[in-house]
N, C-alpha and C positions, 0 to 999 in steps of 0.2 A: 826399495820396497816394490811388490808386485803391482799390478795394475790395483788402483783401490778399488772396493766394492762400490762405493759411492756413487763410481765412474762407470760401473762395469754398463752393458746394454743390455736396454730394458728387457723385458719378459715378454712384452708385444711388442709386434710391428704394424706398419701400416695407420699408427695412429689417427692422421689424416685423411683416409677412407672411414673411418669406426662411422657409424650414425652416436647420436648424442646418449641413446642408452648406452650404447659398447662402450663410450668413453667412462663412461658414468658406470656403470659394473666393473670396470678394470680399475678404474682406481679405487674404488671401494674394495674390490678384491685383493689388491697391495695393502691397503689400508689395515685391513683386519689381521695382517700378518706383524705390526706393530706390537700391539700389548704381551702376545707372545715372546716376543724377543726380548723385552724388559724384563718379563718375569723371570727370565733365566739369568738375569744378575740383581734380582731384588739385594742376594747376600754383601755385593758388593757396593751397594747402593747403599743397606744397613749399615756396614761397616764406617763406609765415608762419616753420616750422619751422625754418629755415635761421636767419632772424632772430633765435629766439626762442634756438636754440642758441647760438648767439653769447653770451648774455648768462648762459645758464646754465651755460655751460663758463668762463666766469669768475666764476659763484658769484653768482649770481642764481638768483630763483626763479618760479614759474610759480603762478599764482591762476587760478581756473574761479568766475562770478561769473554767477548767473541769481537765478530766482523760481522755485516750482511744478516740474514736471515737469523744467525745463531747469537748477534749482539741483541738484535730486537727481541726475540726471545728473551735473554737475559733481563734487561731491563722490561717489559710485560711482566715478569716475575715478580721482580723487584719495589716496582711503581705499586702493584696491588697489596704487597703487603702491611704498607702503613691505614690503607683504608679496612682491608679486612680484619688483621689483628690488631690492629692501635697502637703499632711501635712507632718509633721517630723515623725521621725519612731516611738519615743515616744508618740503619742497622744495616739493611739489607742495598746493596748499591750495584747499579748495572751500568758495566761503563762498555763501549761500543767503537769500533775504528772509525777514527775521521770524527769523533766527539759527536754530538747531539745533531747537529745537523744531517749526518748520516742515519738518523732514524728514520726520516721520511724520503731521504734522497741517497742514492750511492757515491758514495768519497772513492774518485779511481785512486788506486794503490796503497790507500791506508792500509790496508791488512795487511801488506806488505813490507809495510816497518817495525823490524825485532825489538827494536827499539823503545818505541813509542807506548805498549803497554805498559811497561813497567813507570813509566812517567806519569803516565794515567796514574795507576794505582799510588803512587809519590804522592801527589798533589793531594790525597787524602792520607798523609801521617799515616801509613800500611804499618802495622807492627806483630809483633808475635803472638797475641793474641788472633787476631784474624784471619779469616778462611779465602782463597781463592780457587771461583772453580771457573777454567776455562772451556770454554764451549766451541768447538768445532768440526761438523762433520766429517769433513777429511781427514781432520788431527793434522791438517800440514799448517796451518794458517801461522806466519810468522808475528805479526802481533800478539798472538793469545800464547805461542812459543816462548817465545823470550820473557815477557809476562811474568809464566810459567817458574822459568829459568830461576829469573831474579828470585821468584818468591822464594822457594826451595833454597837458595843460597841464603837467602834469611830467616831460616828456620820455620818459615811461616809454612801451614797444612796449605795442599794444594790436590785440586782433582781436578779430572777434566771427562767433558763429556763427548763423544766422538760416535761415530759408526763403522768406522775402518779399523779393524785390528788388526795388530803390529805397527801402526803409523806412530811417529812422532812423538804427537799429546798421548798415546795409549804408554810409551817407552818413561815421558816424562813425571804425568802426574802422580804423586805418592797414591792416589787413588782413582784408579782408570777404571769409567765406566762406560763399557765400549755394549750398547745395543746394535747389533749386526744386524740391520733390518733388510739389508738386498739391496737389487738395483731399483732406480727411479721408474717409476711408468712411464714418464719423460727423463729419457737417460742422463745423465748427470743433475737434476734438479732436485736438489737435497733439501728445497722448502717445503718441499713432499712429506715422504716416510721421514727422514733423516728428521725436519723439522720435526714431525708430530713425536717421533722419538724424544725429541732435548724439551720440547713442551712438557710431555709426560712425565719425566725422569723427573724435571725442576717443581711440578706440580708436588714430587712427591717429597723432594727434599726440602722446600721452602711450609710446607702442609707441615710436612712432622718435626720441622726444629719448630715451629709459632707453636705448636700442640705440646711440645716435651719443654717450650720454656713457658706453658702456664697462659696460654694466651685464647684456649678454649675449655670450656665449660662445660662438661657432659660432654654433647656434639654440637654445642652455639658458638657460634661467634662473639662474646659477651665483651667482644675489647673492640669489635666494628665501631669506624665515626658514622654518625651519621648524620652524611652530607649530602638525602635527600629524603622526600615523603617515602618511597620505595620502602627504602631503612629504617626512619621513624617507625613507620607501621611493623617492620618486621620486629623491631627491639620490642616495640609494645607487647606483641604476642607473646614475644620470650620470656619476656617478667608476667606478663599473663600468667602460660604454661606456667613457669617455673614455681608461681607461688600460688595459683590456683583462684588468682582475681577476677571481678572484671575488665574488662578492657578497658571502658574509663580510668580506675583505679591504676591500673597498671602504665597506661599514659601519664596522670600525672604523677605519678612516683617516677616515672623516665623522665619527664619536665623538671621535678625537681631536683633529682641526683646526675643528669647529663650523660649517665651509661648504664647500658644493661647490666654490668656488673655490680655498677655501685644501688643501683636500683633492687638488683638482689638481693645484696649480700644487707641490706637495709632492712631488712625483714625478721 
């Protein structure tokens, strides 16, 4: 493979001379070059999703599988969904090299073992049913590889998310969704674009499977826990809105049914 884009050198130099606005303009001017680059594979984006619905509307689940910056993402994803839509913490699962501990600190050379993904993914009974999307900038990362491999060898759907096209995970996943966002404003630092890329992508695929399997309401969140005053008060408004109450009224019909939906749909 050619030198990857990931790696390639920045667009500025001199970083270290900039004053704090030139920092501050230049990456916001890389920045704005992201959403662009997404939109030109929403289709392949669609695609994945469509597939992976399939499997999860009959009761399969969905795995987010990196290293570094791109495992944390994963799991960020993953963790948010049980609070936003109200599913079990098992649906949606973000496993990461070097296990949990590498969330807050770096595991030297976990990514490095081909191996060890797909052992991850083992330890949760992985089966035909279920979606595996691996996430890695580079597309070289051998954890999220082999991972990959396995799944695919057991029939199981797999996609992966990358920024280098022609790399590896672009060659492997049944559904390669390669956003080409350019080099880093800090050259090789793929927590940059590269991340806000695999943020956005996963915003969109984790957003429209909880929406297509019934877990939003008009445009509410009617399946949120709520596990603080924040929330409380926002459910309250929502059966407000939705049924044209007052606000007390609408509190205690949230007090007594314990969800905006069932608070709802109680009317």
């Amino acid at each position: 493979m050619t030198q990857r884009i990931t790696e390639s050198s920045s667009n500025h130099d001199d970083l270290d001379k900039m004053t704090t606005r030139e920092l501050l303009e230049g990456i916001n001017s890389e920045d704005q070059t992201v959403p662009s680059a997404i939109q030109k594979i929403i289709p392949e984006i669609e695609a994945f999703i469509n597939d992976c619905y399939d499997r999860m509307a009959l009761g399969g689940r969905l795995f987010y599988i990196g290293a570094g910056t791109s495992g944390r993402l994963g799991i960020v994803d993953a963790s948010e969904c049980p609070p936003t839509f109200g599913v079990e913490h098992d649906l949606v699962i973000g496993l990461i090299a070097g296990g949990d501990s590498a969330i807050r600190k770096a595991v030297e050379f976990a990514e490095d073992d081909r191996s060890q993904g797909w052992k991850d993914l083992e330890a949760y009974n992985i089966n035909e049913l279920d979606t595996v999307v691996g996430i890695a900038a580079s597309g070289t990362t051998p954890y999220v590889l082999g991972a990959l491999e396995e799944a695919n060898n057991k029939n199981i759907l797999t996609a992966g998310i990358t920024c280098n096209p022609g790399s590896p995970l672009d060659t492997l996943a049944q559904h390669s969704l390669v956003a080409v966002v350019g080099p880093e404003f800090v050259t090789g630092s793929t927590r940059m674009k590269s991340g806000t890329a695999q943020k956005l992508i996963l915003n969109m695929i984790s957003t429209s499977l909880m929406i297509k399997l019934g877990r939003v309401k008009g445009n509410r969140m009617v399946d949120m826990q709520l596990s603080n005053n924040k929330l409380v008060d926002r459910g309250i408004k929502m059966v407000q809105n939705a049924l044209g109450i007052t606000y007390q009224e609408a509190e205690a019909l949230l007090k007594e049914h314990g969800s905006v939906r069932k608070a709802i749909d109680s009317q």
